[in-house]
N, C-alpha and C positions, 0 to 999 in steps of 0.2 A: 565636335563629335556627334554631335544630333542631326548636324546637315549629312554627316555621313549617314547616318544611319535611316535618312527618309529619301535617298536616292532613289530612282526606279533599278530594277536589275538590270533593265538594259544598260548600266553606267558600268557595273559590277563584272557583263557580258568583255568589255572593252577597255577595262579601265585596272593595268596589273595593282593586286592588294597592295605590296609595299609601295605604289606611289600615292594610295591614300592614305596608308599611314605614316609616310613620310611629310605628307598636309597635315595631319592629324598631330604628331609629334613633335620632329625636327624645326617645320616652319612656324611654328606656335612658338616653341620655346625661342626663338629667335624674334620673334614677334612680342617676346613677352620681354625680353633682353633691349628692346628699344625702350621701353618705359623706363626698365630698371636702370640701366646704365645710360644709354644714348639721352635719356631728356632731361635728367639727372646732372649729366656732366652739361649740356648745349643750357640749363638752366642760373650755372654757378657761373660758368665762363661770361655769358652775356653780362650779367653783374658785375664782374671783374673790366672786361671789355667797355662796360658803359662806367665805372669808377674813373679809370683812368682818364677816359676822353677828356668827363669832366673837368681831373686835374690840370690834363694838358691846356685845355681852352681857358681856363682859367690861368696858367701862367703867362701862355702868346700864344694867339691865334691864326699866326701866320706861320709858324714853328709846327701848330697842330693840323691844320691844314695839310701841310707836308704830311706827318705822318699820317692823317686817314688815309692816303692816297693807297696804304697797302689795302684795304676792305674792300676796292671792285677789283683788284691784282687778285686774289685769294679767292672774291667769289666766281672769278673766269675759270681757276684754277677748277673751281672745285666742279662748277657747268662742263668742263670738260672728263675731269676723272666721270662724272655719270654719264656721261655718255660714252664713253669707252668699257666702263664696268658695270654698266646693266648686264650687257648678252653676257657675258661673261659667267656675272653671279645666276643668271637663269639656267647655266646650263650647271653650274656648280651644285643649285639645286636639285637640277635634275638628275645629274648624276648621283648624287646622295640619297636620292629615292631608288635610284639602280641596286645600287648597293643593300637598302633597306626591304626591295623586291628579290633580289637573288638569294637574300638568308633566309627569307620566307619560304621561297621555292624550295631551298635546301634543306630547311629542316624539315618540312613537312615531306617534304619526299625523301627522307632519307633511307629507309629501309630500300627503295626503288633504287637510289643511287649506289648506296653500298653493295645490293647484292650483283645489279650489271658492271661496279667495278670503276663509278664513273668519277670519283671522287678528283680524277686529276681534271679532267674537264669541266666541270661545275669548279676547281679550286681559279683554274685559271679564268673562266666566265668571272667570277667574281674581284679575280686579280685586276683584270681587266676596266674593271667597272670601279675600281679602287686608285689604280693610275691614273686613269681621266679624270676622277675626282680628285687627285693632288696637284696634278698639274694644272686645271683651272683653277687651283687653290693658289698652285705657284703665280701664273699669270696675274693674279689681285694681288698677291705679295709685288711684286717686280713694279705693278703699277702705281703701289703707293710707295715706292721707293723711289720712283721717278718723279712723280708729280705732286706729293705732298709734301712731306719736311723738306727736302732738298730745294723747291721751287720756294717753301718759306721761310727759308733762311737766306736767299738771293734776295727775297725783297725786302727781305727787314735790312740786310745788308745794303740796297739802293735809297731804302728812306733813310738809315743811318749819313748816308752821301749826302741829301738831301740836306740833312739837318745840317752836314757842317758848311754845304754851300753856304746856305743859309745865314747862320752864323759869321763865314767870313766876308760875305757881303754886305751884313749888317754894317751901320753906323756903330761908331764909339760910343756904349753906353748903353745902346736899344736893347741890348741880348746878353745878358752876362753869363759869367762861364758856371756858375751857377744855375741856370737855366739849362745851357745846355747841356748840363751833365743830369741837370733831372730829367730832357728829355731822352738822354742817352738810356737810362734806367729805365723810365717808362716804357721805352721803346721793348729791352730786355725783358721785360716783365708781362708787357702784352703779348710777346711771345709765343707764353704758356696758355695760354684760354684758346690762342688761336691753334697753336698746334696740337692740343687738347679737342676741337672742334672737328681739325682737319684728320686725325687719328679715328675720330667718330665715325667718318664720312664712309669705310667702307662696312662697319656695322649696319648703319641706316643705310645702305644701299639693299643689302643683303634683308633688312626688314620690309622696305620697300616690295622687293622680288617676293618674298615669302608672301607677304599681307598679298600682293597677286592672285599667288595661288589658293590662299585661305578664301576670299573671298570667291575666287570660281568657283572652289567648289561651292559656298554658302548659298552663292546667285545661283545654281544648277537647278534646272527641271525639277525637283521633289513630285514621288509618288503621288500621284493626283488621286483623289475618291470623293464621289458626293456628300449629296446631302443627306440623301436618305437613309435615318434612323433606324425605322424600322427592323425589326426581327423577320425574317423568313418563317411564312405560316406553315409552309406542305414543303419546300425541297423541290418544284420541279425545275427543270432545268429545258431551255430550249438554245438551240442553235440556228441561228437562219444565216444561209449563206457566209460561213466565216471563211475569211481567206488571213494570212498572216506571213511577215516574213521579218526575219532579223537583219535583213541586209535590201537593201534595193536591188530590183530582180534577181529573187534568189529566193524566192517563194517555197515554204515549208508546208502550209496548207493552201490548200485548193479549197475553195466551194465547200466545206465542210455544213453538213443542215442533220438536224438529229435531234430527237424530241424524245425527253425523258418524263416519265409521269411520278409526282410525290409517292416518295420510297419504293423505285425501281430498279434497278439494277441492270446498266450498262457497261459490257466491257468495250476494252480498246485493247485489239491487237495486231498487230503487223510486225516486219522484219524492223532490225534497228532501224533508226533514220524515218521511220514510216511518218513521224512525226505526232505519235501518243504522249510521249511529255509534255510535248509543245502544248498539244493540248486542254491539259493539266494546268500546264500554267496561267493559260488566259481565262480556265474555268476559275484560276486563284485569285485573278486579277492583277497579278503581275504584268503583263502586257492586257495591250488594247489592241482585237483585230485591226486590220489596213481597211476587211471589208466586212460588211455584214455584222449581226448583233448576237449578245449573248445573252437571255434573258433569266432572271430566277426567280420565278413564282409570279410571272410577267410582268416583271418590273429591270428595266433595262439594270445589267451588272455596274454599269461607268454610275448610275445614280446610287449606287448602295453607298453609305459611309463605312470606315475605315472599319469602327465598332461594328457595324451591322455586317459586312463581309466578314469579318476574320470572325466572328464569334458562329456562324453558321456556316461556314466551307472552312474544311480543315483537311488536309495532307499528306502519309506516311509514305516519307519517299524511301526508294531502295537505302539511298547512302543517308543518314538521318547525321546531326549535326548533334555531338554529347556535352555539355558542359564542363566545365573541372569544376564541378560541385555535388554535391551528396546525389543519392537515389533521389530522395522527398523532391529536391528542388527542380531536377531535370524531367520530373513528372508533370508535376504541379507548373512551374512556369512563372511563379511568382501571383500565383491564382490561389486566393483562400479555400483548398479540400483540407478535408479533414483526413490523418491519419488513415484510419480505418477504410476509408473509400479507395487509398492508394492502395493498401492491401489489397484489400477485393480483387482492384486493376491485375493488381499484379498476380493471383491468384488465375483470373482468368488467358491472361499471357505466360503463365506459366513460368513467371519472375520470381514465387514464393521462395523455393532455394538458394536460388542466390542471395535473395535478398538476408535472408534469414543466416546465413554463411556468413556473411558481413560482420568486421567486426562492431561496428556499430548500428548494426539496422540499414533500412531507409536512412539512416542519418550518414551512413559512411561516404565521404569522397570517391569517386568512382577513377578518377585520374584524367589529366589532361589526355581530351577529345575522346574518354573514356576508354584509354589502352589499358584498362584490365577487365576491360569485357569483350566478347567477341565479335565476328559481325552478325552475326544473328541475334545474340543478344541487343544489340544495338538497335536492330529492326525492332524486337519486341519491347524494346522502350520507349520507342517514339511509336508506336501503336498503344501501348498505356497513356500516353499521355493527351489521346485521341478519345481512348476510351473514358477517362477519368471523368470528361466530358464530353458529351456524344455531340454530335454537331448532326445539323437538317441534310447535310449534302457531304459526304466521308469520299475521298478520293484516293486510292490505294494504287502508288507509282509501284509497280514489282516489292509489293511489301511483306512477303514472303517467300522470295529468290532465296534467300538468304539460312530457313529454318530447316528442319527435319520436317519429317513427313506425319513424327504423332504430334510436334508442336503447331505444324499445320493445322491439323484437324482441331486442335483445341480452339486454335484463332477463328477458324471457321466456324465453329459452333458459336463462340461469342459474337459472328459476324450476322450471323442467322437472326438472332437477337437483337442486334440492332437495326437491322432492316426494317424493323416494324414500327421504326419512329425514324428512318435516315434513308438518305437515297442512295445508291452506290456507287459511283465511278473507279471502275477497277483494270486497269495497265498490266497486263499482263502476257510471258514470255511462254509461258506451262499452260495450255489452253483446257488441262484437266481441272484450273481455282475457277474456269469463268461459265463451264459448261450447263450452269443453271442458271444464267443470266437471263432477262430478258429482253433484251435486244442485246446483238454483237456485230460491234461495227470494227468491217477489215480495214484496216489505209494501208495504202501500197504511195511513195512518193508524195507523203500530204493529200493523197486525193481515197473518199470513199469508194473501194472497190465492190465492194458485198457488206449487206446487211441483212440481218436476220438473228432466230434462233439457232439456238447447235444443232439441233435435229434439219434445222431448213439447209444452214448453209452445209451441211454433210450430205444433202439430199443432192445441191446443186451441184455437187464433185469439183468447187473452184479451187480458188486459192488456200481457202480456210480448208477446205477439205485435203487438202494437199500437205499443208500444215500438221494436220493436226496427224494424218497418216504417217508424217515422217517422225512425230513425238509418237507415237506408239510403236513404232517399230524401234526407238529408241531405248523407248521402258517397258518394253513387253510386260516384262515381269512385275512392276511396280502396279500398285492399285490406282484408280482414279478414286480421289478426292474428289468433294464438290461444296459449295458455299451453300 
């Protein structure tokens, strides 16, 4: 679970949820299933296995001879079952992460599914994905119907032959029928450890296939960050030439260069796609430009450590992520504040009703992915939790798409406020949150079209000018807000 959870997002980008939790889960528990049973039984049997021998060699070693003869019969057997049921059980796997992936899809999209009606298509995607899984399940059944008991019962059956050749070619006296009947038993008895082994054999294949996948993911790329400790003294931020792209030529920023000064306030706006998230993200350190540097307080971002990033650049995206745990906790973070400070937060986000509504306070469960709060709510929680502790460099993805226009204005006022110790990076669709920014940078396709003040780029009647005409004609009547 910790290789999971130190991935890069690029893994995240490519990689459907249920197939790492089906690494995370299904192949663990089968991985843990080899210890418990498979080494377990491969440990008694050997014991059994090397008793007998002993017996036999001690009673005629020419009688026992014979019977080892089944131990390289059995080990071809079993060289052969894995190499026919590896691919097999790999896809078995795979397919059981399908499975593990489509009820993820489905429950979290369910409101999407139910109300388009889709329930028979997602039933049969899944149906789908549940046949293939039985039937590579049937194929591993069929194979070890072929190739293990049945093939070892032929050869117990051939050194059984052995043994009475054996015997009838002895001399009078060399072999008696006491012997042979104990090796007839022995023979019966060793049997069981073997078919006790060769019954293992498609467990321990299946453990095999999983410990694959566990350790890919283990061995994977982990989010990389420096060394540097340090705190961020001021908050500026600079850009020299960043280019970026999530795919090989398929370029999302172009040449982006942009110099922000400690506690300034820079927005980002353009049409979707313009590539303002994108942004966001590499100022988070989530990705590493292809080209060019990102600096913060001139010191290259790739050198800052994990602590020294995340405690200075923090976040509030449109779609914020709720825990199924209390208010206190989805604030807090598992960060020692005190009570009182979260009130405050909440106070200034304009949480105190709610919270106070509750049947328990702050201490109430708010519900899985917090479905008993709304999405604006949601917004102004994961902006509490921003606030509770103010960071050198605050980056606001459309983090008030979401509210009313007087819960705006409260957030604003508290935004105002922290300006004088934070810098602002602000993503925004409503060009009336960003209109006292100090610099405002347009992207049109990853690339900087216009930069400026509001009053500059309204002067120059570009794009930003065109923009912003078409949201006033939209809200005539609506007031402009400003931070």
């Amino acid at each position: 679970m910790d290789a999971a959870l130190r991935q890069p997002l690029s893994t995240f980008d490519t990689q459907p949820v249920g197939q790492l939790i089906s690494r995370v889960t299904n192949d663990t528990e089968v991985v843990r299933d080899l210890y418990v049973t498979v080494v377990s039984t491969v440990l008694r049997s050997a014991a059994l296995i090397g008793a007998m021998l002993v017996a036999m060699f001690t009673l005629d070693w020419r009688m026992a001879l014979i019977a080892v003869m089944i131990f390289p019969a059995v080990a071809i057997v079993m060289a052969i079952y894995q190499h026919f049921s590896t691919p097999i059980v790999r896809r078995l796997r795979r397919y059981l992460a399908d499975i593990n992936d489509g009820f993820n899809e489905a429950i979290s999209g369910m409101s999407v599914i139910q109300q388009f009606r889709q329930q028979s298509r997602f039933g049969e995607k899944l149906g789908a994905s549940s046949r293939a899984h039985f039937q590579a399940r049937m194929q591993t059944l069929r194979l070890d119907g072929v190739l293990l008991r049945p093939l070892l019962s032929l050869f117990s059956a051939m050194v059984l032959c052995g043994l009475l050749i054996q015997f009838g070619f002895s001399s009078v006296g060399t072999v008696g029928v006491g012997v042979l009947y104990a090796f007839i038993s022995y023979l019966g008895r060793l049997n069981e450890p073997l078919i006790a082994l060769t019954t293992q054999q498609s467990m321990l294949q299946q453990a095999v296939v999983a410990g694959e996948r566990i350790f890919e993911l283990m061995d994977a790329v982990q989010q990389s960050y420096g060394d540097d400790s340090r705190p961020l003294a001021a908050g500026s931020i600079e850009m020299d030439n960043v280019s970026f792209a999530y795919r090989d030529n398929q370029r999302v920023l172009n040449h982006i260069s942009v110099q922000v000064p400690a506690r300034g306030f820079v927005a980002l706006v353009g049409h979707t796609g313009s590539g303002k998230s994108t942004l966001a993200s590499l100022l988070m350190g989530y990705y590493q430009p292809d080209e060019g540097m990102i600096r913060l307080d001139d010191r290259p971002l790739t050198s800052l450590s994990h602590q020294a990033l995340r405690q200075n650049v923090a976040m509030v995206q449109q779609d914020p992520m709720v825990l199924a745990d209390s208010l206190y906790a989805n604030i807090t973070l598992g960060r020692d504040i005190p009570e009182d400070e979260v009130w405050r937060v909440l106070e200034i986000v304009q949480l105190t009703a709610l919270a106070t509504a509750l049947p328990e306070g702050i201490r109430s469960t708010i519900g899985e992915q917090g479905n008993t709060l709304s999405v604006g709510q949601k917004q102004l929680l994961s902006l509490a939790r921003v606030l509770v502790k103010p960071p050198k460099i605050l980056i606001l993805d459309e983090a008030t798409a979401n509210i009313d226009s007087g819960t705006e204005q409260a957030v604003q006022r508290a935004l105002r406020l922290i300006r004088r110790h934070t810098t602002l990076v602000v993503i925004a669709h409503r060009l009336s949150t960003v209109v006292e920014a100090d610099n405002i940078l347009v992207l049109h396709h990853g690339e900087t079209v216009e930069q400026g003040t509001h009053e500059q780029l309204l002067q120059r009647r570009g794009r930003y000018y065109q923009m912003y005409q078409l949201q006033l004609a939209a809200s005539e009547d609506e007031p402009i807000s400003t931070i």
